[in-house]
N, C-alpha and C positions, 0 to 999 in steps of 0.2 A: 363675785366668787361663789355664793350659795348656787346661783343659776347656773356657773359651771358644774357644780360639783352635781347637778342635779343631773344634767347631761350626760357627765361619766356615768352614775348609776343606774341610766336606761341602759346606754353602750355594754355596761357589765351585764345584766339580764340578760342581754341576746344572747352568751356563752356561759352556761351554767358553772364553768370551769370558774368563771372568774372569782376572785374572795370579794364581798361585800367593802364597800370603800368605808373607813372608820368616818364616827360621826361629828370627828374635828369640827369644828366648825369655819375652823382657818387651813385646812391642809397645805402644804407646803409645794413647791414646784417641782420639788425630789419626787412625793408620795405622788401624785399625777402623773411625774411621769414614768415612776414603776408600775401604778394599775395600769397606763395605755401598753407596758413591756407585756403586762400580764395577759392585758388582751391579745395580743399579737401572737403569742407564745402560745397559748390554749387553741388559738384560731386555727393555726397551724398542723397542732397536734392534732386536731382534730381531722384536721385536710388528708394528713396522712395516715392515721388511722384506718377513719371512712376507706381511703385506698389501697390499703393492704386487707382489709374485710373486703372487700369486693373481689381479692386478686383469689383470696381463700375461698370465698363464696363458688366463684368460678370455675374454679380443680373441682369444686366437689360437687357441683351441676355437670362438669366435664364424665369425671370417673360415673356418675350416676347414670348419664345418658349411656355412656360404653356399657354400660354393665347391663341397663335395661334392652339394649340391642342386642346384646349376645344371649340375654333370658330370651328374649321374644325370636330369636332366630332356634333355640332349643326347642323352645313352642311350634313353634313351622313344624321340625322335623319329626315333632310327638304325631302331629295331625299328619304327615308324610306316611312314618309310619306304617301309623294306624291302616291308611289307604292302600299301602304294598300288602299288606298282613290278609285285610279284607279281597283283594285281587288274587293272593297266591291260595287263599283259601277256596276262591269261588274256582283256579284253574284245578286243582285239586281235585274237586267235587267231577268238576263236566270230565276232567281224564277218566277217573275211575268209571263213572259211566259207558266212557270210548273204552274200556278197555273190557267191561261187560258185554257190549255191543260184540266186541271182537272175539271173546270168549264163547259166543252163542255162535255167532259163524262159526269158529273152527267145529265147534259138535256138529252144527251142518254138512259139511265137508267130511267130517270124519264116519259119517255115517251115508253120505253118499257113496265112498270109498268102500265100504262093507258089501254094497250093492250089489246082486250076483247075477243081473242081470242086465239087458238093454244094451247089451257091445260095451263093456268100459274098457277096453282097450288103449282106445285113446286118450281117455281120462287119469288112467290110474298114473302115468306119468306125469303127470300136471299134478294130480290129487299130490301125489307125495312129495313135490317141491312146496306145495302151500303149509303143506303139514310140517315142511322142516321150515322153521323162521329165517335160517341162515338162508334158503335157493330165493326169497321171494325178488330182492330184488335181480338177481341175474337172468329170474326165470319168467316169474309172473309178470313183469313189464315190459316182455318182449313182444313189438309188436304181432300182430294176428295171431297168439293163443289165443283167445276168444272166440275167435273165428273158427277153430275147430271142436268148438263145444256147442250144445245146442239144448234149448229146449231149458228145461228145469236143471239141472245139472249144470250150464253158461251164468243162470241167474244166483244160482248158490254163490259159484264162484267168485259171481264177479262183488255179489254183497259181502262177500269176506275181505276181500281186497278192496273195494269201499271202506270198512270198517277199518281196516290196518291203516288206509291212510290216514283218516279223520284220527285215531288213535295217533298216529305219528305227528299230529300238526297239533292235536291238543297238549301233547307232550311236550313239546319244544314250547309250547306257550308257557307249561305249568314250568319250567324249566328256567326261562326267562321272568316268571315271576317270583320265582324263587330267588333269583338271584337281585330281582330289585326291590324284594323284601330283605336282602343280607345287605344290600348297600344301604338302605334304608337306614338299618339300624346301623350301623358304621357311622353312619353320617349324627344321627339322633346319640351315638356314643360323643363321637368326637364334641357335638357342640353342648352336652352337658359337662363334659371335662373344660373347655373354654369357660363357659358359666362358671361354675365351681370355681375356676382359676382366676378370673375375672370380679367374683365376690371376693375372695379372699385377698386381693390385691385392695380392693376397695375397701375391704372392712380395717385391715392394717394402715391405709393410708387415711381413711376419714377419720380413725383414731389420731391419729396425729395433727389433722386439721384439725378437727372438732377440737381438740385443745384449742389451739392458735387460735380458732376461732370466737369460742367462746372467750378468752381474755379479749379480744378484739370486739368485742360486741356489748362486752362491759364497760369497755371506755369510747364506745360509740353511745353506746346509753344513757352513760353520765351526761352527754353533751347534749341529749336531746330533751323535750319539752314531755310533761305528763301526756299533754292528748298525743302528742306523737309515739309516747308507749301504748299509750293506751289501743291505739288505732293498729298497732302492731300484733297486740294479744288479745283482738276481738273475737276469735274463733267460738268461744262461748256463746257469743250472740246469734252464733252461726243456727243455733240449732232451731232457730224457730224457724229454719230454710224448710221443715216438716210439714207438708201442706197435704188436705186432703184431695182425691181425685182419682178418675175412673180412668184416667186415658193411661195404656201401656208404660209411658215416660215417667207419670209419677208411677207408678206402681216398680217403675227398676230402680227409679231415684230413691225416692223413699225407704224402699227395703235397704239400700247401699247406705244410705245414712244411719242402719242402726246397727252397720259392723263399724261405728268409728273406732280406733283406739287398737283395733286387734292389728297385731302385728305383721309384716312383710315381713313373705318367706319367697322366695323364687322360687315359679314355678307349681305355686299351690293356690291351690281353686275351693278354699274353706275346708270346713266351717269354719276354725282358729284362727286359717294363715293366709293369706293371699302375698301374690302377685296384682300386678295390674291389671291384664287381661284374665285371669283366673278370677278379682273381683266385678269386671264388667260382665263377662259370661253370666257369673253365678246370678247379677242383678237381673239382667234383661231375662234370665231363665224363669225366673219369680213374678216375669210381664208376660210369660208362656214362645217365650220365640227360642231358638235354639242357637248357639253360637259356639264357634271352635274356640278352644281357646289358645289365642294365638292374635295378633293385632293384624299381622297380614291378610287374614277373612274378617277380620272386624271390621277393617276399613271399608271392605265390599258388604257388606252382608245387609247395603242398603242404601238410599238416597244420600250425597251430598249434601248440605244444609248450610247457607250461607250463616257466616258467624253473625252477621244481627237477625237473623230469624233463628236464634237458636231456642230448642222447647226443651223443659226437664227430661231427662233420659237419655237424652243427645250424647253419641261419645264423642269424645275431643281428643284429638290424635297430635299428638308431636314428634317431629323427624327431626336428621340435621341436615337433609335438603326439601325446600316446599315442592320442589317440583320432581323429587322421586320418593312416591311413597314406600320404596322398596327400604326405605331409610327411618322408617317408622319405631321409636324407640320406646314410646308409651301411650297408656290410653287414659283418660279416665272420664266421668258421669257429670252430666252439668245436673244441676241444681238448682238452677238461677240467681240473679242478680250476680253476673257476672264470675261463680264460684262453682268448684267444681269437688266431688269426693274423690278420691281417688289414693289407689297404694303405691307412698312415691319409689320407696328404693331400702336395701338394706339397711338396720338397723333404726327404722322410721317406721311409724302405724299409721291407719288407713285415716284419715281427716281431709277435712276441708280448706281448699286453696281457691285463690284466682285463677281463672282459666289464662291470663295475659302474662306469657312465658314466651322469650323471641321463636322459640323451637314449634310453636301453635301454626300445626300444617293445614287444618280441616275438621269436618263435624262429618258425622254418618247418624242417620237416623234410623235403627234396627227393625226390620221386620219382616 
Protein backbone atom coordinates (compact mmCIF):
# COMPACT_ATOMS: atom_id res chain seq x y z
CA UNK A 1 0.00 0.00 0.00
CA UNK A 2 2.90 2.65 1.03
CA UNK A 3 4.44 1.77 -2.40
CA UNK A 4 1.30 2.50 -4.08
CA UNK A 5 0.55 5.53 -2.54
CA UNK A 6 4.11 6.52 -3.33
CA UNK A 7 3.23 6.03 -6.95
CA UNK A 8 0.12 8.16 -6.97
CA UNK A 9 2.33 11.09 -5.45
CA UNK A 10 4.76 11.15 -8.44
CA UNK A 11 1.62 10.72 -10.86
CA UNK A 12 0.28 14.02 -9.01
CA UNK A 13 3.47 16.14 -9.41
CA UNK A 14 3.36 15.82 -13.25
CA UNK A 15 0.03 18.23 -12.86
CA UNK A 16 0.54 20.87 -10.47
CA UNK A 17 -3.41 20.95 -10.59
CA UNK A 18 -3.35 18.02 -8.48
CA UNK A 19 -4.06 18.46 -4.41
CA UNK A 20 -1.31 16.65 -2.47
CA UNK A 21 -2.55 13.02 -1.44
CA UNK A 22 -3.23 13.10 2.56
CA UNK A 23 -0.48 11.38 4.61
CA UNK A 24 -3.12 8.47 5.81
CA UNK A 25 -1.16 6.16 6.04
CA UNK A 26 -3.86 3.56 5.16
CA UNK A 27 -5.91 5.56 2.31
CA UNK A 28 -8.87 3.95 1.31
CA UNK A 29 -9.98 2.75 -2.35
CA UNK A 30 -12.63 5.72 -2.46
CA UNK A 31 -9.64 8.36 -1.77
CA UNK A 32 -7.50 6.66 -4.71
CA UNK A 33 -9.80 6.64 -6.66
CA UNK A 34 -10.82 10.40 -6.44
CA UNK A 35 -7.06 11.64 -6.65
CA UNK A 36 -6.81 9.27 -10.08
CA UNK A 37 -10.59 11.45 -10.84
CA UNK A 38 -8.50 14.50 -9.90
CA UNK A 39 -5.97 13.51 -12.22
CA UNK A 40 -7.83 13.06 -15.12
CA UNK A 41 -10.03 16.10 -14.68
CA UNK A 42 -6.93 18.74 -14.35
CA UNK A 43 -5.28 16.76 -17.42
CA UNK A 44 -8.09 17.51 -19.34
CA UNK A 45 -8.62 21.08 -18.38
CA UNK A 46 -5.52 21.54 -19.04
CA UNK A 47 -5.69 20.02 -22.80
CA UNK A 48 -8.43 22.36 -23.31
CA UNK A 49 -7.28 25.30 -22.08
CA UNK A 50 -3.67 25.10 -23.85
CA UNK A 51 -6.33 24.88 -26.84
CA UNK A 52 -8.31 27.75 -26.63
CA UNK A 53 -4.97 30.02 -25.70
CA UNK A 54 -3.60 28.86 -28.91
CA UNK A 55 -7.15 29.62 -30.82
CA UNK A 56 -6.73 33.30 -29.12
CA UNK A 57 -2.98 33.38 -29.55
CA UNK A 58 -3.85 33.04 -33.32
CA UNK A 59 -6.60 35.90 -33.99
CA UNK A 60 -4.22 38.14 -32.57
CA UNK A 61 -0.89 36.95 -34.69
CA UNK A 62 -3.80 36.97 -37.46
CA UNK A 63 -5.21 40.82 -36.96
CA UNK A 64 -1.39 41.76 -36.26
CA UNK A 65 0.00 40.44 -39.44
CA UNK A 66 -3.16 42.30 -41.44
CA UNK A 67 -2.46 45.22 -39.69
CA UNK A 68 1.42 45.22 -40.09
CA UNK A 69 0.68 44.69 -44.11
CA UNK A 70 -1.58 47.52 -44.40
CA UNK A 71 1.13 49.83 -42.28
CA UNK A 72 3.90 48.59 -44.49
CA UNK A 73 1.68 49.05 -47.94
CA UNK A 74 1.11 52.99 -46.44
CA UNK A 75 4.96 52.95 -46.21
CA UNK A 76 5.33 51.92 -50.15
CA UNK A 77 3.02 54.69 -50.95
CA UNK A 78 4.90 57.38 -48.48
CA UNK A 79 8.32 56.48 -50.57
CA UNK A 80 5.64 56.50 -53.95
CA UNK A 81 4.98 59.55 -53.05
CA UNK A 82 7.95 61.03 -52.35
CA UNK A 83 9.19 59.91 -56.09
CA UNK A 84 6.03 61.46 -58.05
CA UNK A 85 6.64 64.79 -55.88
CA UNK A 86 10.44 64.68 -56.77
CA UNK A 87 9.51 63.82 -60.82
CA UNK A 88 6.80 66.62 -61.06
CA UNK A 89 9.24 68.96 -59.32
CA UNK A 90 12.29 68.32 -61.57
CA UNK A 91 9.37 68.56 -64.94
CA UNK A 92 8.59 71.86 -63.58
CA UNK A 93 11.95 73.13 -63.35
CA UNK A 94 13.04 71.87 -67.24
CA UNK A 95 9.33 73.40 -68.54
CA UNK A 96 9.99 76.77 -67.11
CA UNK A 97 13.35 76.69 -68.79
CA UNK A 98 11.40 75.61 -72.27
CA UNK A 99 9.43 78.20 -71.82
CA UNK A 100 12.43 80.89 -71.33
CA UNK A 101 13.87 79.24 -74.34
CA UNK A 102 10.65 80.16 -76.13
CA UNK A 103 10.24 83.53 -74.73
CA UNK A 104 13.81 84.51 -76.16
CA UNK A 105 12.77 83.35 -79.65
CA UNK A 106 9.70 85.21 -79.90
CA UNK A 107 11.93 88.58 -79.06
CA UNK A 108 13.89 87.13 -81.97
CA UNK A 109 11.14 87.06 -84.30
CA UNK A 110 9.78 90.04 -83.01
CA UNK A 111 12.53 92.17 -83.87
CA UNK A 112 13.18 90.42 -87.13
CA UNK A 113 9.76 91.62 -87.92
CA UNK A 114 10.75 95.41 -87.05
CA UNK A 115 13.34 95.02 -89.84
CA UNK A 116 13.14 97.65 -92.53
CA UNK A 117 15.01 96.06 -94.77
CA UNK A 118 16.30 93.02 -97.03
CA UNK A 119 12.66 92.36 -98.98
CA UNK A 120 10.56 91.17 -95.80
CA UNK A 121 7.86 90.89 -97.91
CA UNK A 122 7.57 87.37 -97.78
CA UNK A 123 8.26 87.17 -94.32
CA UNK A 124 6.06 89.55 -92.57
CA UNK A 125 3.27 86.99 -93.31
CA UNK A 126 4.84 84.13 -91.73
CA UNK A 127 6.46 86.65 -88.87
CA UNK A 128 2.79 87.48 -87.90
CA UNK A 129 1.37 83.95 -87.78
CA UNK A 130 4.38 82.83 -85.30
CA UNK A 131 3.57 86.02 -83.29
CA UNK A 132 -0.10 85.04 -82.88
CA UNK A 133 0.21 81.52 -80.72
CA UNK A 134 -3.36 80.56 -82.03
CA UNK A 135 -1.98 80.39 -86.54
CA UNK A 136 1.21 78.25 -85.38
CA UNK A 137 -0.11 75.18 -85.77
CA UNK A 138 -2.36 75.74 -89.00
CA UNK A 139 0.37 77.83 -90.45
CA UNK A 140 3.89 77.16 -89.30
CA UNK A 141 3.74 73.42 -89.88
CA UNK A 142 2.86 73.70 -93.34
CA UNK A 143 5.01 72.02 -95.41
CA UNK A 144 7.78 74.18 -97.36
CA UNK A 145 7.31 77.58 -95.44
CA UNK A 146 10.80 77.11 -94.64
CA UNK A 147 11.71 76.83 -97.91
CA UNK A 148 10.64 80.34 -98.59
CA UNK A 149 12.93 81.88 -95.99
CA UNK A 150 16.38 82.16 -96.27
CA UNK A 151 19.49 82.93 -94.67
CA UNK A 152 19.36 84.36 -90.96
CA UNK A 153 15.75 85.22 -90.97
CA UNK A 154 14.84 80.74 -91.83
CA UNK A 155 17.32 80.22 -88.74
CA UNK A 156 15.42 82.55 -86.28
CA UNK A 157 12.40 80.99 -87.29
CA UNK A 158 12.91 77.83 -87.31
CA UNK A 159 14.68 78.12 -83.64
CA UNK A 160 11.42 79.48 -82.27
CA UNK A 161 9.49 76.66 -83.61
CA UNK A 162 12.19 74.30 -82.20
CA UNK A 163 11.57 76.00 -79.03
CA UNK A 164 7.66 75.91 -79.06
CA UNK A 165 7.89 72.32 -79.65
CA UNK A 166 10.42 71.24 -76.91
CA UNK A 167 8.14 73.68 -74.77
CA UNK A 168 5.00 71.62 -75.91
CA UNK A 169 6.55 68.15 -75.02
CA UNK A 170 7.97 69.30 -71.71
CA UNK A 171 4.51 70.37 -71.00
CA UNK A 172 2.68 67.43 -71.48
CA UNK A 173 5.38 65.72 -69.46
CA UNK A 174 5.09 68.29 -66.51
CA UNK A 175 1.41 67.54 -67.03
CA UNK A 176 1.47 63.93 -66.77
CA UNK A 177 3.55 64.24 -63.58
CA UNK A 178 1.36 66.19 -62.05
CA UNK A 179 -1.15 64.14 -62.37
CA UNK A 180 0.95 60.95 -61.07
CA UNK A 181 2.01 63.01 -58.11
CA UNK A 182 -2.19 63.68 -57.55
CA UNK A 183 -2.69 59.90 -57.86
CA UNK A 184 0.09 59.31 -55.78
CA UNK A 185 -1.19 60.92 -52.90
CA UNK A 186 -4.79 59.57 -53.43
CA UNK A 187 -3.41 56.31 -53.18
CA UNK A 188 -0.83 57.24 -49.87
CA UNK A 189 -4.58 58.82 -48.73
CA UNK A 190 -6.45 55.92 -49.18
CA UNK A 191 -3.91 53.38 -47.63
CA UNK A 192 -3.37 55.49 -44.40
CA UNK A 193 -7.23 55.60 -43.91
CA UNK A 194 -7.13 51.52 -44.25
CA UNK A 195 -4.20 51.65 -41.61
CA UNK A 196 -6.03 53.91 -39.39
CA UNK A 197 -9.12 51.53 -39.89
CA UNK A 198 -7.14 48.50 -39.60
CA UNK A 199 -5.52 49.57 -36.05
CA UNK A 200 -8.49 50.63 -34.72
CA UNK A 201 -10.17 47.38 -35.55
CA UNK A 202 -7.33 45.74 -33.93
CA UNK A 203 -6.89 47.67 -31.01
CA UNK A 204 -10.81 47.12 -30.11
CA UNK A 205 -10.53 43.51 -30.79
CA UNK A 206 -6.99 42.68 -29.07
CA UNK A 207 -8.78 44.29 -26.02
CA UNK A 208 -11.02 41.78 -26.00
CA UNK A 209 -8.58 38.89 -26.51
CA UNK A 210 -5.99 40.17 -24.42
CA UNK A 211 -8.66 39.64 -21.61
CA UNK A 212 -9.52 36.02 -22.68
CA UNK A 213 -6.20 35.63 -23.09
CA UNK A 214 -4.59 36.72 -20.21
CA UNK A 215 -7.24 34.41 -17.86
CA UNK A 216 -6.24 31.64 -20.27
CA UNK A 217 -2.65 32.02 -19.67
CA UNK A 218 -3.17 32.08 -16.06
CA UNK A 219 -4.53 28.74 -15.87
CA UNK A 220 -1.97 27.64 -18.50
CA UNK A 221 0.59 28.72 -15.81
CA UNK A 222 -0.79 27.27 -12.96
CA UNK A 223 -0.20 23.95 -14.94
CA UNK A 224 3.27 24.46 -15.88
CA UNK A 225 6.63 23.75 -13.99
CA UNK A 226 8.95 26.84 -12.60
CA UNK A 227 11.78 26.31 -15.24
CA UNK A 228 9.10 26.34 -17.80
CA UNK A 229 8.15 30.08 -16.42
CA UNK A 230 11.04 30.63 -16.10
CA UNK A 231 12.36 29.87 -19.67
CA UNK A 232 9.22 31.92 -20.67
CA UNK A 233 10.30 35.33 -18.96
CA UNK A 234 14.00 35.17 -19.85
CA UNK A 235 13.94 38.38 -21.95
CA UNK A 236 16.16 39.88 -19.11
CA UNK A 237 18.86 37.72 -19.76
CA UNK A 238 18.47 38.97 -23.12
CA UNK A 239 20.45 41.92 -22.75
CA UNK A 240 23.68 40.63 -22.51
CA UNK A 241 22.81 39.87 -26.49
CA UNK A 242 25.15 43.75 -26.16
CA UNK A 243 28.34 42.85 -27.85
CA UNK A 244 31.10 44.93 -28.78
CA UNK A 245 32.15 45.35 -32.63
CA UNK A 246 33.30 47.30 -35.70
CA UNK A 247 31.30 45.48 -38.28
CA UNK A 248 28.04 47.64 -39.65
CA UNK A 249 25.57 44.62 -38.18
CA UNK A 250 26.53 45.32 -34.64
CA UNK A 251 26.76 48.81 -34.97
CA UNK A 252 22.57 48.64 -36.31
CA UNK A 253 22.14 45.82 -33.80
CA UNK A 254 23.28 47.31 -31.07
CA UNK A 255 22.05 50.70 -31.36
CA UNK A 256 18.38 48.89 -31.81
CA UNK A 257 18.76 47.11 -28.58
CA UNK A 258 18.88 50.41 -26.61
CA UNK A 259 15.27 51.59 -27.86
CA UNK A 260 13.95 48.42 -26.08
CA UNK A 261 10.62 49.11 -24.21
CA UNK A 262 9.59 52.32 -26.41
CA UNK A 263 6.47 52.08 -27.77
CA UNK A 264 4.91 50.99 -31.32
CA UNK A 265 3.19 53.75 -33.11
CA UNK A 266 2.45 52.97 -37.05
CA UNK A 267 4.28 54.40 -39.22
CA UNK A 268 6.97 56.23 -37.09
CA UNK A 269 10.65 56.29 -37.53
CA UNK A 270 11.71 57.65 -33.59
CA UNK A 271 13.02 58.86 -31.54
CA UNK A 272 9.86 57.76 -29.00
CA UNK A 273 7.78 55.57 -31.46
CA UNK A 274 8.53 53.28 -33.98
CA UNK A 275 6.98 51.05 -36.44
CA UNK A 276 8.85 48.02 -37.80
CA UNK A 277 10.53 49.20 -40.72
CA UNK A 278 10.67 52.95 -39.25
CA UNK A 279 12.91 50.86 -36.43
CA UNK A 280 15.07 49.04 -38.92
CA UNK A 281 15.72 52.09 -40.99
CA UNK A 282 16.61 54.24 -38.04
CA UNK A 283 19.16 51.11 -36.88
CA UNK A 284 20.94 50.45 -40.19
CA UNK A 285 21.11 54.60 -40.48
CA UNK A 286 23.29 54.53 -37.12
CA UNK A 287 25.69 51.71 -39.51
CA UNK A 288 25.68 54.79 -42.19
CA UNK A 289 23.65 53.00 -45.07
CA UNK A 290 20.37 54.55 -45.99
CA UNK A 291 17.04 52.81 -46.18
CA UNK A 292 13.40 53.73 -47.18
CA UNK A 293 11.26 53.04 -44.82
CA UNK A 294 9.17 50.81 -46.01
CA UNK A 295 9.92 46.55 -45.99
CA UNK A 296 9.25 46.44 -49.84
CA UNK A 297 12.99 48.14 -50.40
CA UNK A 298 14.11 46.62 -47.34
CA UNK A 299 13.87 43.28 -48.62
CA UNK A 300 16.01 44.45 -51.80
CA UNK A 301 18.23 47.01 -50.42
CA UNK A 302 20.76 44.00 -50.41
CA UNK A 303 22.02 40.23 -50.43
CA UNK A 304 19.77 37.32 -49.47
CA UNK A 305 21.37 35.62 -46.50
CA UNK A 306 20.68 32.05 -45.97
CA UNK A 307 18.89 31.65 -42.41
CA UNK A 308 22.07 29.64 -40.79
CA UNK A 309 24.53 31.98 -42.04
CA UNK A 310 22.76 34.66 -40.37
CA UNK A 311 25.19 37.77 -38.76
CA UNK A 312 23.98 40.64 -36.27
CA UNK A 313 22.28 43.38 -38.25
CA UNK A 314 20.54 40.86 -40.59
CA UNK A 315 16.94 41.85 -41.29
CA UNK A 316 14.34 39.14 -41.10
CA UNK A 317 11.37 39.51 -43.10
CA UNK A 318 8.03 37.72 -42.54
CA UNK A 319 5.12 37.30 -45.12
CA UNK A 320 1.92 35.23 -45.52
CA UNK A 321 3.33 33.73 -48.63
CA UNK A 322 7.33 32.41 -48.85
CA UNK A 323 7.41 32.69 -52.28
CA UNK A 324 5.87 36.36 -52.80
CA UNK A 325 7.66 38.73 -51.20
CA UNK A 326 5.05 41.34 -52.30
CA UNK A 327 3.22 39.80 -49.08
CA UNK A 328 5.95 41.10 -46.64
CA UNK A 329 4.09 42.07 -43.45
CA UNK A 330 7.22 42.88 -40.99
CA UNK A 331 10.73 43.21 -40.48
CA UNK A 332 12.86 43.02 -37.80
CA UNK A 333 17.12 42.94 -36.42
CA UNK A 334 18.68 39.76 -35.65
CA UNK A 335 20.84 39.91 -32.79
CA UNK A 336 21.99 36.43 -32.36
CA UNK A 337 21.46 33.35 -30.86
CA UNK A 338 18.74 32.76 -32.60
CA UNK A 339 16.72 36.28 -31.36
CA UNK A 340 15.71 39.09 -32.96
CA UNK A 341 14.58 43.13 -31.73
CA UNK A 342 12.21 44.14 -33.29
CA UNK A 343 8.65 46.59 -33.02
CA UNK A 344 5.95 43.88 -33.05
CA UNK A 345 2.45 45.56 -33.41
CA UNK A 346 0.12 47.94 -31.67
CA UNK A 347 -0.23 48.41 -28.25
CA UNK A 348 3.35 46.21 -27.83
CA UNK A 349 7.07 47.95 -27.29
CA UNK A 350 10.07 47.29 -29.17
CA UNK A 351 11.86 43.87 -27.26
CA UNK A 352 13.46 41.09 -27.99
CA UNK A 353 12.00 37.78 -29.62
CA UNK A 354 12.95 34.49 -31.45
CA UNK A 355 13.45 34.87 -34.93
CA UNK A 356 11.32 31.13 -35.56
CA UNK A 357 7.76 32.58 -36.34
CA UNK A 358 5.92 30.11 -39.34
CA UNK A 359 5.60 33.57 -41.38
CA UNK A 360 10.05 33.69 -41.36
CA UNK A 361 10.27 34.34 -45.30
CA UNK A 362 14.08 35.46 -45.64
CA UNK A 363 17.14 37.55 -44.37
CA UNK A 364 18.71 40.67 -46.40
CA UNK A 365 21.95 41.82 -45.40
CA UNK A 366 21.91 45.97 -45.88
CA UNK A 367 24.24 47.86 -47.73
Amino acid sequence: MRAFRAGLLAGCVLVTWCPPVEADPDPTSRDVQKARQTVHQRSRELGRTTAELATAQSRLDELAAEVGRLVEAYNGEVVRLGQAEQAHQQATVRLAAADAEVETARQDVALLATEGHGGLGTVEPVVGMLLDEGGMDGFLHRAGVLGHLKGERSAILAGMRDAQEVAAILRTQARNAYAARQAASERARLAKLAAEAAVAAQQRETRQLTARKDDLQRAVDAARSRAELLARRRDAALAGLVTGGSAMGDVAANWALTQLGKPYVWAADGPATYDCSGLSMRAWERAGVRLDHWTGTQWTSGPHVPLNQLRRGDLLFFAHAAADPSTIHHVGIYVGRDQMVHAPQTGDVVRVTSIWRGDLVGATRPR
